[in-house]
N, C-alpha and C positions, 0 to 999 in steps of 0.2 A: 568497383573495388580493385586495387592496385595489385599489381603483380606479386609486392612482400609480404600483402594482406594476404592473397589463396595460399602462398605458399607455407603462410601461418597455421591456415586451416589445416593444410594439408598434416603437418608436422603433430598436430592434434589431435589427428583421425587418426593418425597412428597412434600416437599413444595411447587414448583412447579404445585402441582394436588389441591392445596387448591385456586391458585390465582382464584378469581372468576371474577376479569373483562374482560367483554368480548374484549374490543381494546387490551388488552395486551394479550388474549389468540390468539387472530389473529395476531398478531403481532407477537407472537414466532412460531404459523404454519410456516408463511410466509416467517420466516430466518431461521430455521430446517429444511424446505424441506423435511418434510418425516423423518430425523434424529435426533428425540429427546434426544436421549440419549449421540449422540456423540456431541450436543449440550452442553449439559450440563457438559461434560468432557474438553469441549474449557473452559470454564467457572471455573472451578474444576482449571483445570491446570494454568490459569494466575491468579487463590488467592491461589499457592501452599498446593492446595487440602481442604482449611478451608470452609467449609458448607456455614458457615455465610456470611463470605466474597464475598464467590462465589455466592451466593444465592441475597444480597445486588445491587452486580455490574450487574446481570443479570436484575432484576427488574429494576436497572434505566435505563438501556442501553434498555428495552422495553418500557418505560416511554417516554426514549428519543426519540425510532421509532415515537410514537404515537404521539407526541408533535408537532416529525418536518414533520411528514405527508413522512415518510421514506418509507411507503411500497407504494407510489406514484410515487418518485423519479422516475422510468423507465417510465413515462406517459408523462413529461414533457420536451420536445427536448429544446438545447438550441439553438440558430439558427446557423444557417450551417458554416457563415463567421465567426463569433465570435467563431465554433467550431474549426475550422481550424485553429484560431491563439491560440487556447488553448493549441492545440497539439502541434504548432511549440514551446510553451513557458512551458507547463509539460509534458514531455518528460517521457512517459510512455506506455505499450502497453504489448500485448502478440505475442510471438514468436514462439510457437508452444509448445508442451509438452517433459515431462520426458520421459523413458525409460519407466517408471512406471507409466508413464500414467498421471503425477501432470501436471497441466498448466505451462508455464514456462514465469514469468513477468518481464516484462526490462522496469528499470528506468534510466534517462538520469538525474542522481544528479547535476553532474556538470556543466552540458550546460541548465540545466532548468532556464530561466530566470525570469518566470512569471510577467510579463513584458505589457503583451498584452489586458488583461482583469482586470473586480474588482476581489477581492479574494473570494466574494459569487461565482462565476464563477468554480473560480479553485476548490471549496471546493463542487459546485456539480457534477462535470464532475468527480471529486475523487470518490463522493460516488457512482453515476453512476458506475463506474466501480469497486467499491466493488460487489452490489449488484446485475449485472450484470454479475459477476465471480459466484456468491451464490449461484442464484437462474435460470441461462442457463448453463455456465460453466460448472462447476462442479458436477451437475444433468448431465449434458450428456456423461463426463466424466464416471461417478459411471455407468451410464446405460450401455457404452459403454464396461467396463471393468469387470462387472457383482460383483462388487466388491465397497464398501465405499469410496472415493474420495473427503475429505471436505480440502485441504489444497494444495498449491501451490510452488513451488521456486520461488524464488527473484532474479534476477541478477542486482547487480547493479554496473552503471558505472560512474568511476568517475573522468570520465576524465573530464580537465576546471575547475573543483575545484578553486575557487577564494576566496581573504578576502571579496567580494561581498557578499559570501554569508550570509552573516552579515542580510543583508539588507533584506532576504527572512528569515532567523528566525524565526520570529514571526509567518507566515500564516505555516511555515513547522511544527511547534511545534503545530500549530492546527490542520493540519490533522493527525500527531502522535497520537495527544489527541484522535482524532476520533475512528481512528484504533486499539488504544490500548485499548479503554472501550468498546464499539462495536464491534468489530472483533477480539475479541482474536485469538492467537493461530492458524492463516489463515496461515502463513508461515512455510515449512518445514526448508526451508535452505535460510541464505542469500549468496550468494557470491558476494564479493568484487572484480571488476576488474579496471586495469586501474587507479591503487589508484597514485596518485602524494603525495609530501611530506606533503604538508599540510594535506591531511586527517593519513599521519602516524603520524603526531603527535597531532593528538586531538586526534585518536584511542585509544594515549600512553595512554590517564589520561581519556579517558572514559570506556577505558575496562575495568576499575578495580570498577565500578562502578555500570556497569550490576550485573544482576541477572545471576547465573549461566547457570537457563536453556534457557537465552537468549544469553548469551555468546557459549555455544554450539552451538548452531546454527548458529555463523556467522562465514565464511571461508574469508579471505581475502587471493585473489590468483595472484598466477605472470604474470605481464602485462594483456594482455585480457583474460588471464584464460580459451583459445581455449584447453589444452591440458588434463585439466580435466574438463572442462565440458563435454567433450567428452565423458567421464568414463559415464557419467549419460544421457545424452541427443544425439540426433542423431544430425548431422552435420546442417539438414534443419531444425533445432528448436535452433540452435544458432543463440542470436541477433545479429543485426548487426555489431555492432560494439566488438565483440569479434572473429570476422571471418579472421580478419588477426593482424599481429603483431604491423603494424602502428598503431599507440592510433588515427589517423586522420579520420582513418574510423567508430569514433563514432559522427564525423560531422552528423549535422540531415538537414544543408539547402536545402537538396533535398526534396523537401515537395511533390515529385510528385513520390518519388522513393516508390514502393511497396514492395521492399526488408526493409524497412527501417520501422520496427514493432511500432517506434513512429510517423510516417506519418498518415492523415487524410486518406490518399488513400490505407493502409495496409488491409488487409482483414476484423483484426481483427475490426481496430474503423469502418469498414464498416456496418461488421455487427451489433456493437453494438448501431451505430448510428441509421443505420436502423430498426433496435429491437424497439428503443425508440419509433421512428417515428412512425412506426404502431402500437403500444401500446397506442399512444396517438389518432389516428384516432378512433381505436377502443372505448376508454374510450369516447373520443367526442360524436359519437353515440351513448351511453346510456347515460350522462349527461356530460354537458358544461365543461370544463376545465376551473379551476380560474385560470385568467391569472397573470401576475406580477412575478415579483422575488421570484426564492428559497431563502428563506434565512434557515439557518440552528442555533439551539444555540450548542454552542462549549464549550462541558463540561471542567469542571476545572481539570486538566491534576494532575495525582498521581503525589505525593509529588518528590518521587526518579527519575520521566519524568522530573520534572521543574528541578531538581538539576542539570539533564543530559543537558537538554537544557543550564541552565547556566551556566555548565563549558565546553562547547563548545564555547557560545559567550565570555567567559573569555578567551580562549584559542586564541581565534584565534583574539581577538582583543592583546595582548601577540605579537603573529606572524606577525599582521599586522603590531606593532609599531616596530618590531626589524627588519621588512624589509624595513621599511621606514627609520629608523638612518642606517641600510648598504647601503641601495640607497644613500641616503644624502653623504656618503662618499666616493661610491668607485661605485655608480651605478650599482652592484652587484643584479641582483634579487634573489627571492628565488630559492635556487636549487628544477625545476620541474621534478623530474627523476621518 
């Protein structure tokens, strides 16, 4: 790290040691973890190192803990069947870890329907499992590895890929929002598997659009991308649906199968459901739990996110109408290869 980098940090920790309210000094214990400084370098790196900036997006982003009663979220279970049809409908979970010891997260992009519940639902069962990666995860990981552990791999699949996904836009573009002012910097790598053609051709005119050191990090690989994830991951931390060459084995209707890392019944939503659950017994017994709806506010998403967002529903409404005049003619779908 460069010389104009520490003295970034530095410049940081200052500001940072002058906040005097106390909901927001607890509020950055409680997403730091003991990690202050690698905190403030997540922060650093998604405003390409400018003080000000970093300094800004940190404050509101503990504004917004304190607001939406965020360092709660693990206290409040959402009920059991409503959780079970969340899972069959965001297809997300953990699979096991890296080589290197990173958590390894599997999302199911293409078969997500969200479908089953409101989107206050999806958007806390999300956060839940940020904060729940932040503050059990990843602590146990670091403890385990006797070694700093704040950042994960992403696998994502993208098989089912549909012009549907139109229609889920809007709540996807709010948990972006979430994870990009909130959680910088949480991903080491993404990799892409399982991409059918529609996602290569929004890729074409989004790639060019990222920021570099987001584009770095994303690998889009061939079909389930078993042959290097390999390179990085042991075979039993491969998600499901990259374990053979069929794209069908990223079906999730098995809602009973414990192989299947987005399933209710996987170890991982086991344990994090039940982390919830006693977390909330425990908080009952020193005072009542207000009941009612999470609702969350959903910050105004950076300029260059909204542009990303709408040249992807530009694109694909583009794809949708040029599949619709090929059908009209020749009944032709899109080539799904």
């Amino acid at each position: 790290m460069g010389g104009g980098n520490q003295e970034a940090i530095k410049q940081l920790q200052s500001l940072m040691e002058n906040v005097d309210d106390e909901q927001l000094k607890n509020t950055f214990q409680n997403m730091h973890q003991g990690y202050p400084t690698e905190t403030l370098i997540r922060f650093l790196k998604a405003r390409d190192w400018n003080v000000a900036k970093a300094h800004k997006m940190l404050i509101d982003c503990l504004k917004w803990r304190v607001e939406n009663e965020i360092d709660k979220v693990l206290v409040k279970p959402i009920p059991a069947d409503l959780y079970r049809a969340i899972r069959d409908s965001q297809l997300m979970g953990m699979s096991g870890y890296s080589k290197e010891g990173l958590p390894v997260v599997a999302v199911g992009v293409g078969l997500s329907t969200y479908d089953k519940a409101s989107d206050k639902y999806y958007i806390q069962s999300h956060i839940q499992m940020n904060e729940y990666r932040d503050r059990v995860v990843l602590p146990k990981a670091t403890k385990k590895h006797g070694r700093y552990i704040g950042t994960c791999l992403k696998v994502l699949d993208m098989t089912g890929l549909k012009f549907s996904a139109l229609n889920q836009l809007r709540l996807l573009t709010a948990i972006s929002t979430i994870d990009d002012l909130n959680y910088p910097e949480k991903t080491d790598t993404y990799y892409i598997v399982n991409a059918p053609y529609i996602f290569s051709a929004c890729w074409k005119v989004v790639k060019p659009l990222l920021q570099e050191r987001t584009r770095r990090k994303i690998q889009v690989l061939q079909g389930c991308g078993k042959e290097e994830l390999l390179k990085v991951m042991d075979y039993a931390s491969l998600p499901h649906f990259c374990r053979k060459e069929d794209s069908k084995s990223s079906k999730h209707n098995a809602s009973g199968n414990t192989e299947n890392c987005f399933s209710f019944n996987h170890v991982f939503h086991q344990q994090l459901y039940n982390h919830i659950k006693q977390q909330a017994i425990i908080m009952e017994s020193i005072s009542p739990i207000r009941q009612g709806s999470f609702y969350v506010d959903i910050p105004e998403p950076d300029p260059d996110d909204a542009k990303i967002a709408k040249t992807i529903e530009t694109e694909l409404h583009k794809l949708e109408n040029h599949n619709g005049f090929n059908n009209s003619l020749n009944g032709v779908a899109v080539n799904g290869h």
